[in-house]
Backbone as a printed PyTorch tensor [residue, N CA C, xyz], in Angstrom:
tensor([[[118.2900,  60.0460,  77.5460],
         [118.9420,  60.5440,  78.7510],
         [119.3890,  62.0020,  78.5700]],

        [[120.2230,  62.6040,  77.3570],
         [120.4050,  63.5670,  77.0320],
         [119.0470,  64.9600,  76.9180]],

        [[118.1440,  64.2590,  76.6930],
         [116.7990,  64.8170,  75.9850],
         [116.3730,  65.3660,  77.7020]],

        [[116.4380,  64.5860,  78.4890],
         [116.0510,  64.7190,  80.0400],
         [116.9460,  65.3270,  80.6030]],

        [[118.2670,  65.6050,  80.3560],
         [118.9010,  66.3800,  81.0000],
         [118.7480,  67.3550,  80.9960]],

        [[118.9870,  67.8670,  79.0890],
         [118.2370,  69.1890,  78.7450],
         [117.2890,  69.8100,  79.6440]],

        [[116.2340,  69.3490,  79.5470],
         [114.9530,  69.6950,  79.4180],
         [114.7990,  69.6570,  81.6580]],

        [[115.4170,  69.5820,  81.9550],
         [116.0920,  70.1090,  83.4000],
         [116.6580,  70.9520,  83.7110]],

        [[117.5750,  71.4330,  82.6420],
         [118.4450,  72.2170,  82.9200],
         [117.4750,  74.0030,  82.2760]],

        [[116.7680,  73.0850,  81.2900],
         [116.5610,  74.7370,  81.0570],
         [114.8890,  74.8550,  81.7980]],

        [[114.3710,  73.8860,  82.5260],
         [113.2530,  74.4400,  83.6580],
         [114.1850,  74.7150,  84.6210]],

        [[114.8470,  74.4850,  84.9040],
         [116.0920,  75.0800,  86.4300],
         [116.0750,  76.7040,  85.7240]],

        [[116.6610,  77.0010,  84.7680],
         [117.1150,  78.2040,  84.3160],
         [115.3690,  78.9460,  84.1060]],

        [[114.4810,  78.4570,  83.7380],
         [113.2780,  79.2040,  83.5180],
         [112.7020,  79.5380,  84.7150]],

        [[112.7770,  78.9590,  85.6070],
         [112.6000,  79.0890,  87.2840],
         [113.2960,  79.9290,  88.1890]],

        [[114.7070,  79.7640,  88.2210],
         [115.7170,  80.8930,  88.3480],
         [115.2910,  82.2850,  88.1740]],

        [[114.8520,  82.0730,  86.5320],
         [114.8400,  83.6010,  85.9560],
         [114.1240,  84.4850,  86.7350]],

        [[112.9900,  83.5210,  86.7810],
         [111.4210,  84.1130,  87.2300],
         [111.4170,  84.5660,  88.6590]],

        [[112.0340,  83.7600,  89.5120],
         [112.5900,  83.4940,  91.3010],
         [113.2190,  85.1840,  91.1850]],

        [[114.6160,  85.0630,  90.4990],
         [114.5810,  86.3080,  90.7040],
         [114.1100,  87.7300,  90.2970]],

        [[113.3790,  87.6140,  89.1290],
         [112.1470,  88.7280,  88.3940],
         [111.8130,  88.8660,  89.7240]],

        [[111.0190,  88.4710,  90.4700],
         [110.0010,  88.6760,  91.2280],
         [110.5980,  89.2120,  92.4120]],

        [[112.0420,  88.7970,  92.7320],
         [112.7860,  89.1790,  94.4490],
         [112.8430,  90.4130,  94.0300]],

        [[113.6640,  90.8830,  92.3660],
         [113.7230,  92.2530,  92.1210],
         [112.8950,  93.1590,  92.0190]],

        [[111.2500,  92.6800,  91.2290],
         [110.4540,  93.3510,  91.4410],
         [110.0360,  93.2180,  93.0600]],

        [[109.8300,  92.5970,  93.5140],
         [109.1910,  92.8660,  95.2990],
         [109.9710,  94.3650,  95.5210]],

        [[111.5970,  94.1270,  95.4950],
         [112.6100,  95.2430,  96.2000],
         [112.1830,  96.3800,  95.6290]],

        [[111.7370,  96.7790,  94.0830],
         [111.1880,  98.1870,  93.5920],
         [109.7190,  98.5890,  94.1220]],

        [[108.8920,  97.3920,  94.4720],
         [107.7250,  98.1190,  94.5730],
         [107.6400,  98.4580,  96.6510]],

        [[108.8350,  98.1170,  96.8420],
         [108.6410,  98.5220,  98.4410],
         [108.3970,  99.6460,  99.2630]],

        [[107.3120, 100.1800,  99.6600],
         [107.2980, 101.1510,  99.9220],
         [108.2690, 101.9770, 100.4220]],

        [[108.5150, 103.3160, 100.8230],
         [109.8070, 103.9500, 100.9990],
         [109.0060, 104.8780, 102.2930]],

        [[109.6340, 104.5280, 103.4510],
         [108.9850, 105.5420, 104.9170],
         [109.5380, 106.4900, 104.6880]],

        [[108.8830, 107.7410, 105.0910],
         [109.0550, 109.1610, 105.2740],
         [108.7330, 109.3620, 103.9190]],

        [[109.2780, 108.9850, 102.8870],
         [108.8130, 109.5590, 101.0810],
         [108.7450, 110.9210, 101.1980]],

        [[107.5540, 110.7590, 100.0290],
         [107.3080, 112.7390,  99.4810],
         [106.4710, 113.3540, 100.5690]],

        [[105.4920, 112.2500, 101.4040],
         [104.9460, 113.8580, 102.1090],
         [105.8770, 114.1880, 103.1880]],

        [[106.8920, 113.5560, 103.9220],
         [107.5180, 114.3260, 104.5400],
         [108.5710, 115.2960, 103.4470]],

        [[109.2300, 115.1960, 102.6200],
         [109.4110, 116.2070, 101.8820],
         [108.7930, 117.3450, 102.3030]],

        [[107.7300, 116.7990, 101.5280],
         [106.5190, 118.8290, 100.9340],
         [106.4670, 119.2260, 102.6850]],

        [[106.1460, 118.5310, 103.4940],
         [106.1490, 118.7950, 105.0930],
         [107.2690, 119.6750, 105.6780]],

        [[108.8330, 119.2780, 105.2770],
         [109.5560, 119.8270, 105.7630],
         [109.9040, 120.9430, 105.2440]],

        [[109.3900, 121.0160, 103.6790],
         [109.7890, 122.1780, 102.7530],
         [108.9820, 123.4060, 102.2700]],

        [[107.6800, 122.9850, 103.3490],
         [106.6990, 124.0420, 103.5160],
         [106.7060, 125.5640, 104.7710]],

        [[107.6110, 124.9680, 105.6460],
         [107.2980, 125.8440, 106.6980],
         [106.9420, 125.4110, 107.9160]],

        [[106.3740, 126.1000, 109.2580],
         [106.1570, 125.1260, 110.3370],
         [104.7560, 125.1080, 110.0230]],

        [[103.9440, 126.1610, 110.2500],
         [102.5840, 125.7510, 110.0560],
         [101.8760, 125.8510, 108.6490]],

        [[102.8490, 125.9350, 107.7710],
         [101.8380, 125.7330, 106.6990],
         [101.2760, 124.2930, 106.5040]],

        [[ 99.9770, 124.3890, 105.5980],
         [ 99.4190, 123.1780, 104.8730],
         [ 99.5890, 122.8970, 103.7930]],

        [[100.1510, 121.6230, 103.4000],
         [100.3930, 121.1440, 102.2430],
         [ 99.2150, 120.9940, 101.3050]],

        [[ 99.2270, 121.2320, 100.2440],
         [ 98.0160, 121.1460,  99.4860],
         [ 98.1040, 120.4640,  98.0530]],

        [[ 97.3490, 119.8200,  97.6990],
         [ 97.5910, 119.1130,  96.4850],
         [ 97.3990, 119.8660,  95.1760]],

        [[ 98.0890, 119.4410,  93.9990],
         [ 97.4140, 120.4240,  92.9400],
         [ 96.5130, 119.5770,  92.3940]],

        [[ 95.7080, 119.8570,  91.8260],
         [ 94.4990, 119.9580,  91.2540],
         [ 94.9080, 118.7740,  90.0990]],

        [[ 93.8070, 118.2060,  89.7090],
         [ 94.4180, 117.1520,  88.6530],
         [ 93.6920, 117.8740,  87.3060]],

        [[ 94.4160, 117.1310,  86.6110],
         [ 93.7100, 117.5570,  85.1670],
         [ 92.2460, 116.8510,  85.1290]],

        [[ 91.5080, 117.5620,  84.1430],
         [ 90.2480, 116.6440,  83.7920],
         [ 90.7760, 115.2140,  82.7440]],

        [[ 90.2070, 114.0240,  83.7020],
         [ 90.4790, 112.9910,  82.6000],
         [ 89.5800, 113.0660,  81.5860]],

        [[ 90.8200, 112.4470,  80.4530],
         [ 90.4500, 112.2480,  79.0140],
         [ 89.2580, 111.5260,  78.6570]],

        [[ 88.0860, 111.9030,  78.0960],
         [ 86.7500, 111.1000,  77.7890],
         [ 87.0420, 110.1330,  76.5970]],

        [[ 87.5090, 110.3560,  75.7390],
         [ 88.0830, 109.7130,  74.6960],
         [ 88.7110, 108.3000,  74.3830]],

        [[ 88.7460, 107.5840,  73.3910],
         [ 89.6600, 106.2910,  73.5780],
         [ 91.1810, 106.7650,  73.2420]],

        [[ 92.2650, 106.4230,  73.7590],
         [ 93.2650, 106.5100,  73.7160],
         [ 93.6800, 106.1990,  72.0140]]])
């Protein structure tokens, strides 16, 4: 009986954990309206164009 209680209590708690891992991760990966391009938009001017910089060349190499 003891052995079954346990073994309840800590899938309740392993379930929990995870339930909320996941509510917290959902809330970080939520997108955010307006973000950076309205930023660079408002901090450019009226008619300028925003322009991206250039990326580096990726690495050919194994890490």
């Amino acid at each position: 009986m003891f052995v079954t209680a346990a073994i309840t209590v800590l899938c309740t708690t392993g379930v929990a954990f995870y339930a909320r891992f996941l509510a917290a991760l959902c809330r970080e990966c939520k997108p955010r309206q307006g973000g950076h391009w309205v930023r660079l938009r408002l901090g450019s001017g009226e008619d300028a164009v925003v322009e991206l910089p250039e990326r580096k060349k990726p690495v050919t190499r194994a890490a």
